[in-house]
C-alpha atoms as a printed R data frame, in Angstrom:
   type eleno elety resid chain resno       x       y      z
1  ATOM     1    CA   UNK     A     1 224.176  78.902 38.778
2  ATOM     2    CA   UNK     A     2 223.069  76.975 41.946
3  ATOM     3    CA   UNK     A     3 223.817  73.464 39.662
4  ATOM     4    CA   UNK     A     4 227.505  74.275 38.698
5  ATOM     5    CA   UNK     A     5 227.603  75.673 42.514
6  ATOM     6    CA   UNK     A     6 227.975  79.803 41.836
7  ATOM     7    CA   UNK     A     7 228.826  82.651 39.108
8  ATOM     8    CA   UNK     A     8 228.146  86.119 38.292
9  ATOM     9    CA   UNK     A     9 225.863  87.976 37.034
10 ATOM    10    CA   UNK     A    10 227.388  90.704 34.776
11 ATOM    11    CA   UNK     A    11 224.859  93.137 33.517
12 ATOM    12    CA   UNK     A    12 225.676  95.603 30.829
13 ATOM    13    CA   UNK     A    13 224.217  98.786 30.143
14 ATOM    14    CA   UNK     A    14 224.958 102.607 28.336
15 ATOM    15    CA   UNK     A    15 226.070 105.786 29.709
16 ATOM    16    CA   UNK     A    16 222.192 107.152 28.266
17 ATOM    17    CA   UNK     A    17 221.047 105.093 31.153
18 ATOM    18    CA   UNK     A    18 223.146 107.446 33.718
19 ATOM    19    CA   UNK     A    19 222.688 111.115 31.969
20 ATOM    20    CA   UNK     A    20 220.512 112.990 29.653
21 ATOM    21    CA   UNK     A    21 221.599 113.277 26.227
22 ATOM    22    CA   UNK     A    22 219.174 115.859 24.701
23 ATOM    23    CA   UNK     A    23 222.106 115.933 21.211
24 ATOM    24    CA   UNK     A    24 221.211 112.264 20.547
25 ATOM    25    CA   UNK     A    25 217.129 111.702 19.785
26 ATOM    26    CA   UNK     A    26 217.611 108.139 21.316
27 ATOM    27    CA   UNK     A    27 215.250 108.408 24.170
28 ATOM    28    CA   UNK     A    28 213.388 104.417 24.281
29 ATOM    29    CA   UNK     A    29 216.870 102.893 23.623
30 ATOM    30    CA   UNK     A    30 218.470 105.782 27.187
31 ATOM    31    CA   UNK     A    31 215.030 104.648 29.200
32 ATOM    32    CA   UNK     A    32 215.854 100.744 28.778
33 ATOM    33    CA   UNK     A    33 219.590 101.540 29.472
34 ATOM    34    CA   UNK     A    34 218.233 103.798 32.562
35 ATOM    35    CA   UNK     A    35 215.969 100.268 33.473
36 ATOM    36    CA   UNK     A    36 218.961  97.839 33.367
37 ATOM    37    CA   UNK     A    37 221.042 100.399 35.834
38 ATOM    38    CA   UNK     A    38 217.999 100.394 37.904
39 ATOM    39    CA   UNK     A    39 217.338  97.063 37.990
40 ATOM    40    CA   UNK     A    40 220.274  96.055 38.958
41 ATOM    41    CA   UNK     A    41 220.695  98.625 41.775
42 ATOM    42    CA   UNK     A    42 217.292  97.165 43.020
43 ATOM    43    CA   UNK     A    43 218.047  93.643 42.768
44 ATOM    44    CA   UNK     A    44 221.732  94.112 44.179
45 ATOM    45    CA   UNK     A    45 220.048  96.680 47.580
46 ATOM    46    CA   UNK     A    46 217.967  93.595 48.057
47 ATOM    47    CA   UNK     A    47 220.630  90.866 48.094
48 ATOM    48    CA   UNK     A    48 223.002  93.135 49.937
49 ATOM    49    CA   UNK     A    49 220.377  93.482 52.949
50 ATOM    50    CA   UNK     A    50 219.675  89.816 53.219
51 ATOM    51    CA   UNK     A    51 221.849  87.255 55.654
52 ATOM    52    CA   UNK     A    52 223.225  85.795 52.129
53 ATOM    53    CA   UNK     A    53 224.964  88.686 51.692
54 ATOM    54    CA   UNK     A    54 227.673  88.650 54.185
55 ATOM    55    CA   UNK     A    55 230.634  88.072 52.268
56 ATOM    56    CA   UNK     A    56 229.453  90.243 49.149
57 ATOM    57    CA   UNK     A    57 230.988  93.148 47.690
58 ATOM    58    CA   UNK     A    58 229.848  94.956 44.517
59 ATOM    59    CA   UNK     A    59 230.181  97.764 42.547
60 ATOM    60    CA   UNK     A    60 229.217  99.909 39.193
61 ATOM    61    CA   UNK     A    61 232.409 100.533 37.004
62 ATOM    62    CA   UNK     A    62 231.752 103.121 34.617
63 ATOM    63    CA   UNK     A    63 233.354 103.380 31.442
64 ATOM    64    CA   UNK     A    64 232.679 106.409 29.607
65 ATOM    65    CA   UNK     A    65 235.657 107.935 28.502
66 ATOM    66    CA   UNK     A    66 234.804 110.907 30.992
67 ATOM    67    CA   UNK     A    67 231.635 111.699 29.948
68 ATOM    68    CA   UNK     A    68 229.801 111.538 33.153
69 ATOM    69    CA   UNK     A    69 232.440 114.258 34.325
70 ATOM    70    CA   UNK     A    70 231.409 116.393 32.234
């Protein structure tokens, strides 16, 4: 990214990363979705604090169909 002077990073995970599914016996695939979510809260908490940051905005958009309103 630094040679063709910026980008994004776009990380894409699974609403089993956000909330327990105890219906769906899936639980190493939900605890590697539940890594990537906190991974890139981490990374972003860290960039956001730093001088770097100034101009940055970010955000999770979740996409669920609803299911985290349940």
């Amino acid at each position: 990214m630094q040679r063709q002077g910026g980008g994004s990073i776009v990380n894409i995970g699974s609403v089993l990363g956000l909330k327990a599914a105890l219906a769906f016996p899936v639980h190493p695939y939900a605890v590697a979705k539940a890594g990537v979510a906190m991974l890139t809260k981490t990374i972003a908490v860290l960039h956001l604090a730093s001088d770097e940051a100034a101009w940055t905005t970010g955000a999770i958009l979740t996409v669920d169909g609803g299911i985290m309103a349940q």
